[in-house]
C-alpha positions as CSV (number, residue, x, y, z in Angstrom):
1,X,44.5,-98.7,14.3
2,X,41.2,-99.7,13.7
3,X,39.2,-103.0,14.3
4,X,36.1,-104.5,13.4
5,X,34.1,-107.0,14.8
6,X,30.6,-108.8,13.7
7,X,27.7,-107.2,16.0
8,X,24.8,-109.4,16.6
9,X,21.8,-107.8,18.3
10,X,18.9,-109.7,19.7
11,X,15.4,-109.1,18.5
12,X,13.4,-105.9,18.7
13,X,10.0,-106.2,20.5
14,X,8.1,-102.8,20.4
15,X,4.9,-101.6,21.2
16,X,3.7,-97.6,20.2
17,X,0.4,-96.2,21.5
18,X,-0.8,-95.7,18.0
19,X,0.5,-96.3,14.3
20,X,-1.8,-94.3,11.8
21,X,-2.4,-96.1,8.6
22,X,-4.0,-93.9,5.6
23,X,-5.6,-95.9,2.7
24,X,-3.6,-93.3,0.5
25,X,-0.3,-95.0,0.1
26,X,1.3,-91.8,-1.0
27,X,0.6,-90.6,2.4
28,X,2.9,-91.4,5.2
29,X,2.6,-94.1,7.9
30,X,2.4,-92.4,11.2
31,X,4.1,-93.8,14.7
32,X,2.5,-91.4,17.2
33,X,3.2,-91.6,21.2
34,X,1.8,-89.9,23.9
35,X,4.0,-89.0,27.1
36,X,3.3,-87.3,30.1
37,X,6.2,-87.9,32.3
38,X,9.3,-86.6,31.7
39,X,11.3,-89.9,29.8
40,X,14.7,-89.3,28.4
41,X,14.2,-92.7,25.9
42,X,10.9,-91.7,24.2
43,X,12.7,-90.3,21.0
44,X,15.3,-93.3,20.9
45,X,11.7,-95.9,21.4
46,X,10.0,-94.0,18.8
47,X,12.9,-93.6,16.4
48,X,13.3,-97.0,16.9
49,X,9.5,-97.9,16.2
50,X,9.7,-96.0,12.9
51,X,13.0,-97.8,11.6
52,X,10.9,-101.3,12.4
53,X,7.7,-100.3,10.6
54,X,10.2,-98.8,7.8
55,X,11.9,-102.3,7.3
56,X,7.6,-103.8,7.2
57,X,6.7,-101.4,4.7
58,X,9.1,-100.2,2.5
59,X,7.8,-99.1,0.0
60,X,5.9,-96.1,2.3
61,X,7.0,-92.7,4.2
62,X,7.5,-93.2,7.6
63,X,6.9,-90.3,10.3
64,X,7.0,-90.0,13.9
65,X,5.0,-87.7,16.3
66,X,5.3,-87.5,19.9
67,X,2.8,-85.4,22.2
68,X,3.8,-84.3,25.7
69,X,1.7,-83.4,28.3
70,X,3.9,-80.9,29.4
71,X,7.0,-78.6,27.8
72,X,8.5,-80.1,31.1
73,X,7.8,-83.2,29.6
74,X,10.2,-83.0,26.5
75,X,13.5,-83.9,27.1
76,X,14.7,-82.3,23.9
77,X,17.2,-85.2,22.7
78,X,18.9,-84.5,19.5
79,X,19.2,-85.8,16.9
80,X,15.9,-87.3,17.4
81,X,13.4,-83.8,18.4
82,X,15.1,-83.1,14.5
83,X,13.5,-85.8,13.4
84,X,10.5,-86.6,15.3
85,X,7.5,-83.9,15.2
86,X,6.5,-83.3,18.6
87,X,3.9,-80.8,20.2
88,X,3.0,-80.0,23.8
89,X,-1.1,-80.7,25.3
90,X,-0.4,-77.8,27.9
91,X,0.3,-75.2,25.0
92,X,-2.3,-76.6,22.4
93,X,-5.5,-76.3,24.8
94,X,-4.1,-72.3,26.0
């Protein structure tokens, strides 16, 4: 057997370290974070961040980048490193 219950969440207060906004409305919106420590939440937050400006705007493409300081930075959480681009400082400036 299976039940089902009502779930009622509080509000959603989020902050992102940058949210790219191109004039072009056929271009996406872009959530972008930067991380250098090793954080095992940053896709959930930025996952999260995109769903919130999603439900805003609609009507426009939603993506999410992440850049890590470090390879050891990325904690590599799936689904979320599926979904969220991501690229590592250390390897981009070698």
């Amino acid at each position: 057997p299976v039940s089902t219950h009502t779930s009622v969440s509080s509000p959603i207060s989020r902050t992102t370290d940058g949210l790219f906004v191109p004039d072009d409305i056929s271009k996406p919106l872009t959530i972008a974070e930067w991380q250098f420590y090793l954080d095992r939440t940053i896709y959930a937050r930025t996952a999260i961040a995109m769903a919130m400006v999603q439900l805003e705007n609609p009507d426009r493409e939603v993506e999410g980048v992440i850049l890590f300081g470090s390879p050891s930075h990325d904690p590599q959480i799936s689904p979320w490193n599926r979904v969220i681009d991501c690229c590592h400082l250390e390897e981009a400036v070698n």
